[in-house]
N, C-alpha and C positions, 0 to 999 in steps of 0.2 A: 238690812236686807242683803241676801248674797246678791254677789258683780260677776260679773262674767265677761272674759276679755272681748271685746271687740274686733274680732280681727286683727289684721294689721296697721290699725287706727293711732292703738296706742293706748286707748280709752277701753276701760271697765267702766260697764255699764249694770246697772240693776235688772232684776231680773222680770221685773215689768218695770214697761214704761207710762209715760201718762202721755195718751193721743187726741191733741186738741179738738177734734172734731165736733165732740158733744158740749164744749165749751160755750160754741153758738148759742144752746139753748137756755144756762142760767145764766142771772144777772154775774154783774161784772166781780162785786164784793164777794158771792158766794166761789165765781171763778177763782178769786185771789186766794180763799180761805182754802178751797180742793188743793190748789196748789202748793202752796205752801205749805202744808198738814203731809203732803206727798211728799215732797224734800224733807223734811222734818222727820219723816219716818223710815231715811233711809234712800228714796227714789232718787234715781241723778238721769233721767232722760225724759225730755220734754221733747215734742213731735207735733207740728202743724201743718196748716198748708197756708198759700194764698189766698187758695179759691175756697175755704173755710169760712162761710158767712160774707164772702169779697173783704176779707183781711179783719173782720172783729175778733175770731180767735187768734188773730196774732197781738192784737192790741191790748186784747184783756192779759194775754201771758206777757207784752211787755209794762203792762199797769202794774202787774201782780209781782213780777219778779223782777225789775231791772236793777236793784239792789244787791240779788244774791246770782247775778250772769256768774259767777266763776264757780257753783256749788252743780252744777247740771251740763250735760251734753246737748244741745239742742240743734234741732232740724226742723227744715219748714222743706216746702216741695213747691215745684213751679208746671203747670200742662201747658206752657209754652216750647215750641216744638224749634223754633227758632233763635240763633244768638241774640239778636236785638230783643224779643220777647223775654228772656230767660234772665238779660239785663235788669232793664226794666223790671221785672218780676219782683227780683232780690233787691232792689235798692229800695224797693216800696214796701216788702218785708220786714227790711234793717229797721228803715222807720216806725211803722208798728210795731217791731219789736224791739224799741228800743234800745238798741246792741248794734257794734260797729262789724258784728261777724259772727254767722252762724257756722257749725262744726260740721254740719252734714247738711250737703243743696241737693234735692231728690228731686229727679226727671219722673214725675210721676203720672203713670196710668198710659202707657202706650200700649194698647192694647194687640195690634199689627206688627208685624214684620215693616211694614213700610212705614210705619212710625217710628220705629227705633231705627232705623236708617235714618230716619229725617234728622233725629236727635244729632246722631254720628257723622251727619256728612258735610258740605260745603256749607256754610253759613249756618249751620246747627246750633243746637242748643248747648252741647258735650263744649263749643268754642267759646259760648260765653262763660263755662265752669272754666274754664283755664284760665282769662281772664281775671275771673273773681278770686282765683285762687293765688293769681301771682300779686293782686292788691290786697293781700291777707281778708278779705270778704267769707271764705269758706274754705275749711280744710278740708273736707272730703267729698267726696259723689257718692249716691245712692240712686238708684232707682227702686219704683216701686209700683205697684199696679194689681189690679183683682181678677178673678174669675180663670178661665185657659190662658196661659202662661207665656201664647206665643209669640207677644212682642218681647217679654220678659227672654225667655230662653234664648233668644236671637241679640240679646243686648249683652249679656253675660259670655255668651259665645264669641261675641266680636269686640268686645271692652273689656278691662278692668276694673269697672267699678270697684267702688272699695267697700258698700253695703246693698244689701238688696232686702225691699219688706214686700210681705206677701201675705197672703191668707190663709193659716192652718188649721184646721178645726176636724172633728171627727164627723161632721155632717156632710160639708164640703171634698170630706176626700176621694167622697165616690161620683162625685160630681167631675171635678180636677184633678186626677189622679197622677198628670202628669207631675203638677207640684209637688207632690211628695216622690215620685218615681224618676222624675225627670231635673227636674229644674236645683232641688234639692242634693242631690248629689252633685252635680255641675256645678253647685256655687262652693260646696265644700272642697271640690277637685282646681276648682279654680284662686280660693283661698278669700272669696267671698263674703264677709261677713252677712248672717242672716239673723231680720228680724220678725219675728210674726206680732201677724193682728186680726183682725174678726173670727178671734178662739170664740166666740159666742155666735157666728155665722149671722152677724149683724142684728143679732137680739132672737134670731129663730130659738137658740138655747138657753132662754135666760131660766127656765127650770133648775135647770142643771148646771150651774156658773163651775162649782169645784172641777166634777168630770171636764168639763169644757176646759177649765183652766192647765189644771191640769195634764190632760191631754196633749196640751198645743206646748206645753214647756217641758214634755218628755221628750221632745223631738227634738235635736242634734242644731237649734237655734241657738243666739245667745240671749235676748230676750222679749218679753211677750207686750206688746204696745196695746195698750187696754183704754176705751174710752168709757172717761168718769163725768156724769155728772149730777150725782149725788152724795151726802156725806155717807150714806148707809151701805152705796156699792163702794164708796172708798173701804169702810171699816171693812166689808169684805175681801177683796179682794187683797187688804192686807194680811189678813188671818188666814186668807185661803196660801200665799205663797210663803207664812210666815213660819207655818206647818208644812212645806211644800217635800214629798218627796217623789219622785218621778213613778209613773204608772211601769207595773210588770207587764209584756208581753200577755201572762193569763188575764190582766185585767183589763188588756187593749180588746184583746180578742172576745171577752166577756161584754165590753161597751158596744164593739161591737155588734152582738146579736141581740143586746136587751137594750140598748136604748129608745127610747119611746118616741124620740123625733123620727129617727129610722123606723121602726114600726113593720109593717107586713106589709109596706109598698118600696122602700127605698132599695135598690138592685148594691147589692155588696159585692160584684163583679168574682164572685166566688167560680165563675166559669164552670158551674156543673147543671146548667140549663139548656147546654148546649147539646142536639139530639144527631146532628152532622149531614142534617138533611139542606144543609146551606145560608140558612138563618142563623144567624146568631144573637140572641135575644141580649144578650150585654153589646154588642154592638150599638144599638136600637137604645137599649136605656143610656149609655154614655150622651148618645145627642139630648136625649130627656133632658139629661141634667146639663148639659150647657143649654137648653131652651129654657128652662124653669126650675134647674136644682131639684127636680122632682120634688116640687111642692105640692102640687095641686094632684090629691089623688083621684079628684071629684065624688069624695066624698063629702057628706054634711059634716061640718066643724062647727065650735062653737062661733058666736060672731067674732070675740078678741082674736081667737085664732085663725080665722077668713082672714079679716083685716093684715093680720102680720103676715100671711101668705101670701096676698096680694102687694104688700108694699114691696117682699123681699122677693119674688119669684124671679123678676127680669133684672135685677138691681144692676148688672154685669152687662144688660143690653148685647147682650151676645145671641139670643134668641135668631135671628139673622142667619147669622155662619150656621147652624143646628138644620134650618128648614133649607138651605142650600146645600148642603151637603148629607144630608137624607136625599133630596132629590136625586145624587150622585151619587147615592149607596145602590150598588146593586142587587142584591136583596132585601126587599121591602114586604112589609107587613102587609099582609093579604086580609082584609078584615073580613072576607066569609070565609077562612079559615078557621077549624078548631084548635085552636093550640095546648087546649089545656092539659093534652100530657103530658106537658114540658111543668105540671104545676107541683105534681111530686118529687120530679128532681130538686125544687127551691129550697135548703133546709132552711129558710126566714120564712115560709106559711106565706110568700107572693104569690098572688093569681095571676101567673104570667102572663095565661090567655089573657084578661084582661087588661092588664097593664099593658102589653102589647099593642095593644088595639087603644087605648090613650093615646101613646105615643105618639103612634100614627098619625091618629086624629092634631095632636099639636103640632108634630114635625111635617104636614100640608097646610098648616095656616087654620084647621078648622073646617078643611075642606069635607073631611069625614067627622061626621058626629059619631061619637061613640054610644 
């Protein structure tokens, strides 16, 4: 399997990883066989957390591998925001995973600006990584985290982490666009190593794993942290990178306008819906998609795919910040408004009028039914 340096780590890492998270859901024996079929075939980066089942995905990966610790890079991650937490954390890690030192301790999921301060400041989290670093417990720091970027961006700003993992996908990037626009470049300026994960945008694209996969490891990462827990998404997903060549710009811009997740309601910020009368209709859908990733188009779906809309719409709990800062937007959607001249400007075939007036309706709580 191609490696790809690590940053300034030192480590070449593969170019998917295995992310324990789905680990929770099979038995222990079938965890130890994914695993080791994945090292076996090349994989050298294993990834957990704590709060992964309250420490069974780290128990199964030390059941499964404590034999072959020197054949893998491995990372667990701690949401303890404080040094005595962060302690604690890793030392009940080490145990579950049976290993006297992990390679990468990730401060993960700060969603805030005042959280990643917490991590950074007097009695933080960043102080118990120095600690564990000087008692050989962890050679690197990573942070990691989902959805808007901006505890992320404000951590890379004021730190050197030495990894950062995030969410790439082509669904999510007109949701987050700062991730690829913003945070992205910053970690490469900063000398950051980067890792991506929910290239499948948490199962929304399990149609289309290749594209998805693909996609997320065309982008300027070193590699793609994939959760397995099956033998049949293992066989995949090694076939899928074992033929792996990177997408062309024509084929970026092709997914695109024809992907079927995206469809004739996802807004692709193409900025030509804009009529200059003060509204800006990609303004409007940016908050959509931190309220719901612009799932819910309220249309009728089949029930599997209700279901998966529903599980995955808020997943980020960011919805909050969306409906606060719409209140704050000062141009707002007027819903006895016509808007629908703005429907031939859209070359994706959105009904902007209406998509507009959803919006609305989600970014007041519901207060306007559409």
């Amino acid at each position: 399997m191609e490696k790809r340096k690590l940053g300034n780590t030192g480590f070449s890492v593969s170019i998917i990883g295995f992310g324990g998270f789905h680990l929770v859901e099979v038995p222990r024996d079938e965890a130890s066989y994914l695993l080791n079929t994945y090292l076996d075939s090349g994989g050298n980066y294993i990834e957990t957390a704590a709060q992964y089942g309250d420490g069974v995905s780290e128990r199964k990966i030390g059941y499964a591998l404590a034999g072959r610790r020197d054949e893998f890079v491995l990372a667990t991650k701690t949401k303890a925001r404080t040094k005595e937490g962060a302690l604690q954390s890793l030392e009940q890690s080490l145990i579950n995973l049976q290993t006297d030192h992990v390679d990468i301790f990730f401060m993960h999921e700060p969603q805030t600006v005042d959280e990643s301060k917490q991590i950074l400041g007097p009695g933080g989290a960043m102080e118990a990584y120095h600690a564990i670093r000087e008692a050989g417990k962890a050679s690197f720091v990573g942070i990691s985290g989902h959805g808007r970027p901006s505890g992320l961006l404000h951590a890379i700003e004021h730190c050197p982490y030495d990894v950062l993992m995030t969410g790439f996908n082509y669904f999510d990037h007109f949701n987050f666009p700062q991730i690829e626009e913003e945070l992205l470049p910053l970690c490469n300026e900063r000398g950051t190593a980067l890792l991506g994960m929910k290239a499948l945008a948490d199962g929304y694209l399990y149609k289309n794993p290749k594209n998805a996969i693909r996609y997320t490891l065309s982008l300027p990462i070193v590699s793609l942290v994939l959760g397995i827990n099956s033998r049949s998404y293992l066989e995949e997903d090694l076939e899928i990178v074992g033929n792996f060549s990177p997408m062309t710009e024509e084929e970026i811009t092709e997914l695109y306008s024809t992907a079927p997740e995206l469809g004739s309601y996802v807004c692709r910020r193409c900025d030509k819906c804009s009529d200059g009368t003060g509204l800006n209709p990609q303004d409007i859908f940016l908050l959509e998609g931190l309220f719901d990733r612009q799932m819910d188009s309220l249309e009728v779906v089949s029930p599997p795919q209700y279901a998966l809309q529903e599980r995955l719409k808020h997943w980020f709990d960011q919805q909050t910040w969306a409906q606060q800062e719409y209140k704050e937007l000062k141009e707002k959607v007027n819903p006895s408004h016509d808007y629908s001249s703005l429907n031939k400007l859209c070359p994706y075939g959105i009904d902007i009028d209406r998509k507009l007036k959803i919006a609305h309706a989600k970014l007041l709580n519901n207060q306007y039914i559409y």
